[in-house]
One Martini backbone bead per residue (centre of mass of N, CA, C, O) as a GRO file, in nm:
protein
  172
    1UNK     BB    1  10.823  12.288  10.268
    2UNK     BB    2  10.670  12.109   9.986
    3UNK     BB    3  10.358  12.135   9.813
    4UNK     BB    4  10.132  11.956   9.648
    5UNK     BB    5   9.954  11.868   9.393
    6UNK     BB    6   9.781  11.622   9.174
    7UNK     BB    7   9.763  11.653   8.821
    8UNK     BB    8   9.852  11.335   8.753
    9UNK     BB    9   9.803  10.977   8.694
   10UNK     BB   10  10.025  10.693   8.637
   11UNK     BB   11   9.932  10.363   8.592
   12UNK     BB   12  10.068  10.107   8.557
   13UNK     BB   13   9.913   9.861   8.331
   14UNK     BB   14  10.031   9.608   8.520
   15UNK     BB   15   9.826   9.638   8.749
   16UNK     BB   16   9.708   9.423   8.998
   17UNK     BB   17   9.552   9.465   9.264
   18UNK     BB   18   9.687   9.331   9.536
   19UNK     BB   19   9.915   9.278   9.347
   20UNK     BB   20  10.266   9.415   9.354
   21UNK     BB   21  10.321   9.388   9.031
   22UNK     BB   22  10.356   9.670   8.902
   23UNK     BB   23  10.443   9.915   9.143
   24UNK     BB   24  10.377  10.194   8.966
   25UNK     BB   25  10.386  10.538   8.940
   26UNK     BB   26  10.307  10.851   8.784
   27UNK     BB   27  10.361  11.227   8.906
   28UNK     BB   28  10.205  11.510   8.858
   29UNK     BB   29  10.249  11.857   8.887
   30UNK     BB   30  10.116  12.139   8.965
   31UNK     BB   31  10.428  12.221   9.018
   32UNK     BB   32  10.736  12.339   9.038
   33UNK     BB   33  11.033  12.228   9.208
   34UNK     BB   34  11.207  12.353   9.427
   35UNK     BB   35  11.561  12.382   9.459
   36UNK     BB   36  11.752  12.297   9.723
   37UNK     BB   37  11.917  12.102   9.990
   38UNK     BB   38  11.659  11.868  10.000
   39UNK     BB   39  11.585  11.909   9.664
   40UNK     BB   40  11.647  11.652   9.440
   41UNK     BB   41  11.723  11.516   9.181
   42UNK     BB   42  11.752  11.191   9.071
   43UNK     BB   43  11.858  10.905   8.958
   44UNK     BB   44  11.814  10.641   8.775
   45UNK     BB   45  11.837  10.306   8.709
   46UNK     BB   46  11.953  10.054   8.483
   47UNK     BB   47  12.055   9.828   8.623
   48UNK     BB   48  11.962   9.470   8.676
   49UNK     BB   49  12.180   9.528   8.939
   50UNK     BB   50  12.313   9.525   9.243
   51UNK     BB   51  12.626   9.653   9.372
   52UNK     BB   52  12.507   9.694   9.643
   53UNK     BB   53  12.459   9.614  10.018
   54UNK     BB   54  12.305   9.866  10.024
   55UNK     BB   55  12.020  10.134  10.108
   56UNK     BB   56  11.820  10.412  10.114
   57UNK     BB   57  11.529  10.487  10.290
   58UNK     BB   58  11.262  10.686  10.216
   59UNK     BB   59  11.002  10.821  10.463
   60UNK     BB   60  10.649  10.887  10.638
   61UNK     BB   61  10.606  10.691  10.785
   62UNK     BB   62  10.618  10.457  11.030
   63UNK     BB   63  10.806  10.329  11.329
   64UNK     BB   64  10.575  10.129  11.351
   65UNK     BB   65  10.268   9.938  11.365
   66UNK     BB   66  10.158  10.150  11.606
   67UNK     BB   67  10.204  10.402  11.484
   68UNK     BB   68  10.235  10.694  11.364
   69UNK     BB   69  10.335  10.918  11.167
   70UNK     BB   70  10.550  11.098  11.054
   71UNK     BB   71  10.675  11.447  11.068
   72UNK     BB   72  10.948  11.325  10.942
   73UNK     BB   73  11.181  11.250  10.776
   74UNK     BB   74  11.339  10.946  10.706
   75UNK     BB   75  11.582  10.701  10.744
   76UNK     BB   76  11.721  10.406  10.595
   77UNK     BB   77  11.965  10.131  10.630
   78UNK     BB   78  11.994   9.861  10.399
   79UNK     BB   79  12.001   9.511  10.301
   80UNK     BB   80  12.060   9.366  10.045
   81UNK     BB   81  11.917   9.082   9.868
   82UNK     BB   82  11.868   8.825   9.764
   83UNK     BB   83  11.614   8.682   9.571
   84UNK     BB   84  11.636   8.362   9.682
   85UNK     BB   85  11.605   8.482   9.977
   86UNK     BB   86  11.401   8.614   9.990
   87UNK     BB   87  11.176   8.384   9.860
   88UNK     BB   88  11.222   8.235  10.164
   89UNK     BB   89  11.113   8.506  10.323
   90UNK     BB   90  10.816   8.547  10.089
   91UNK     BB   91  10.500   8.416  10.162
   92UNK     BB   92  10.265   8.601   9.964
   93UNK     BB   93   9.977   8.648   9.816
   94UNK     BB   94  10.099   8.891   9.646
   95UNK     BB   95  10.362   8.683   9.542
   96UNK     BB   96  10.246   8.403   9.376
   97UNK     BB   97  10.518   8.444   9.148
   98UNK     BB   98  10.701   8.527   9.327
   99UNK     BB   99  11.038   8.714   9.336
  100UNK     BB  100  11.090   8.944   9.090
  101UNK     BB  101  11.449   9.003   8.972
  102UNK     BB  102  11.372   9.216   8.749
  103UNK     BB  103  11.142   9.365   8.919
  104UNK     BB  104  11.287   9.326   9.247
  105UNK     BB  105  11.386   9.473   9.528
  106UNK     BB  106  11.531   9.398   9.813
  107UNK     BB  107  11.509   9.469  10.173
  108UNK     BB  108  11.705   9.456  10.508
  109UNK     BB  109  11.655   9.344  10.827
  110UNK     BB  110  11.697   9.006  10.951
  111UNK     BB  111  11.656   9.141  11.311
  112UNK     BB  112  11.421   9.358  11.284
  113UNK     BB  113  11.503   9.654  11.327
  114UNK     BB  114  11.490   9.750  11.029
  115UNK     BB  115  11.246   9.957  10.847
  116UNK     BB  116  10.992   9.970  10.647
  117UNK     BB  117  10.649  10.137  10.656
  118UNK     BB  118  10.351  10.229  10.694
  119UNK     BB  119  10.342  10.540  10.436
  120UNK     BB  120  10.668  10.465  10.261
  121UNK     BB  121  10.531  10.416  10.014
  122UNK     BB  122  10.687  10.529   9.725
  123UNK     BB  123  10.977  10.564   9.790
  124UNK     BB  124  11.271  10.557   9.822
  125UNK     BB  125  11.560  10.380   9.695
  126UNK     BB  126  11.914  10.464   9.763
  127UNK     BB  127  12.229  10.514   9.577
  128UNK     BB  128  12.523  10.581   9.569
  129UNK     BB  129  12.741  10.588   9.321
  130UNK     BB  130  12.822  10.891   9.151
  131UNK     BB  131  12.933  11.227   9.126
  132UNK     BB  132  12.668  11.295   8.901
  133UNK     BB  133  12.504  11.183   9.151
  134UNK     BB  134  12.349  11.210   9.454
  135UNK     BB  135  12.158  10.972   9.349
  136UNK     BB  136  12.006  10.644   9.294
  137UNK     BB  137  11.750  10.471   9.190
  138UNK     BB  138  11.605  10.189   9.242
  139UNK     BB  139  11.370  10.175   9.417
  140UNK     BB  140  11.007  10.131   9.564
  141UNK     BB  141  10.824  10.129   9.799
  142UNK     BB  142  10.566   9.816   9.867
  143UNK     BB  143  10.653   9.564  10.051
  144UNK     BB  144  10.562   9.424  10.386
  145UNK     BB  145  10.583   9.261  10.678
  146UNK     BB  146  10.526   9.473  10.861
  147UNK     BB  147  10.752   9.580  11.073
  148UNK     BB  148  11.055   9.481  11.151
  149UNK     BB  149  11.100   9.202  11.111
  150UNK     BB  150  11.234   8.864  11.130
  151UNK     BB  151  11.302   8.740  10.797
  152UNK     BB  152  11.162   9.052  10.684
  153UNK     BB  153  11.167   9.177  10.374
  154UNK     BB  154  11.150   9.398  10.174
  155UNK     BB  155  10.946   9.526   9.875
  156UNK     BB  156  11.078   9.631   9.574
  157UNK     BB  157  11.097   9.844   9.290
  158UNK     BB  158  11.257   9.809   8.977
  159UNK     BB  159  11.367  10.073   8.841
  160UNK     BB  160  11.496   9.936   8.561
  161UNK     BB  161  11.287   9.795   8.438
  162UNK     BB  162  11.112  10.107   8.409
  163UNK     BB  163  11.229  10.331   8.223
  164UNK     BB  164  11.090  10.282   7.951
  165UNK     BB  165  10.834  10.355   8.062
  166UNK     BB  166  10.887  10.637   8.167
  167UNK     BB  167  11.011  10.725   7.882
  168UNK     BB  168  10.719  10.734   7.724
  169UNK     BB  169  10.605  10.953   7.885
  170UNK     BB  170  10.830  11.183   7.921
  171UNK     BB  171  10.901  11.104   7.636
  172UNK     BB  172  10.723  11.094   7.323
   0.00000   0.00000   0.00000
């Protein structure tokens, strides 16, 4: 496993917690990650559809709402779901204009038994594309009520939305 210290934060400018819109930082390290066979650039999606059915979460989040965190990286495979759908079971304070289909991917298991949980906030979601890219990362864990709960989809950050804001930091 490789450690890093941050060496500067970048919140997207339009954050504006406790609401979850524009819920996006660019993270620059203390110095550059060996790729190894576990570390591997990711491509970004510019989609502003999501095209598959599926999509894997991974963080060291909780297991559950009272677990520890994960010792281990862990992934979890979610079923996305339509944004009117999602919009009918997220009544949130948090998301008080609604969720946000261009800003915004669903994401969960609506059986209650997947999810992300607390800890793995600002993981990806990623989609395998195609074979120019290992992973193609959609989405950025963001918000979600409990853990696994029924009926209750994770929102993620929508990378396609972001990637302009993103490519005038990284490239200026």
């Amino acid at each position: 496993m490789q450690e890093f210290e941050v060496a500067e934060r970048i919140v997207h400018p339009e954050y504006n917690e406790p609401l979850i819109y524009n819920d996006v930082a660019l993270l620059k390290l203390d110095r550059d990650a060996a790729f190894t066979r576990t570390v591997r650039p990711v491509c970004l999606s510019t989609m502003p559809r999501v095209p598959f059915t599926s999509a894997l979460a991974t963080g060291w989040g909780r297991t559950g709402f009272i677990e520890d965190l994960s010792p281990q990286l862990r992934g979890v495979e979610l079923n996305t779901l339509n944004i009117t759908r999602c919009e009918g079971l997220n009544k949130s304070a948090r998301v008080p204009n609604g969720v946000l289909q261009e800003r915004m991917v669903c994401a969960g298991d609506l059986k209650g038994i997947k999810d992300t949980c607390q800890g793995d906030s600002g993981g990806p979601l990623v989609i395998k594309l195609s074979t120019r890219c290992l992973k193609t990362q959609i989405g950025i864990t963001s918000f979600g009520e409990r853990c696994a709960l029924a009926n209750s989809p994770g929102i993620y950050t929508r990378v396609s939305f972001y990637v302009p804001w993103i490519e005038k930091i990284i490239w200026p």
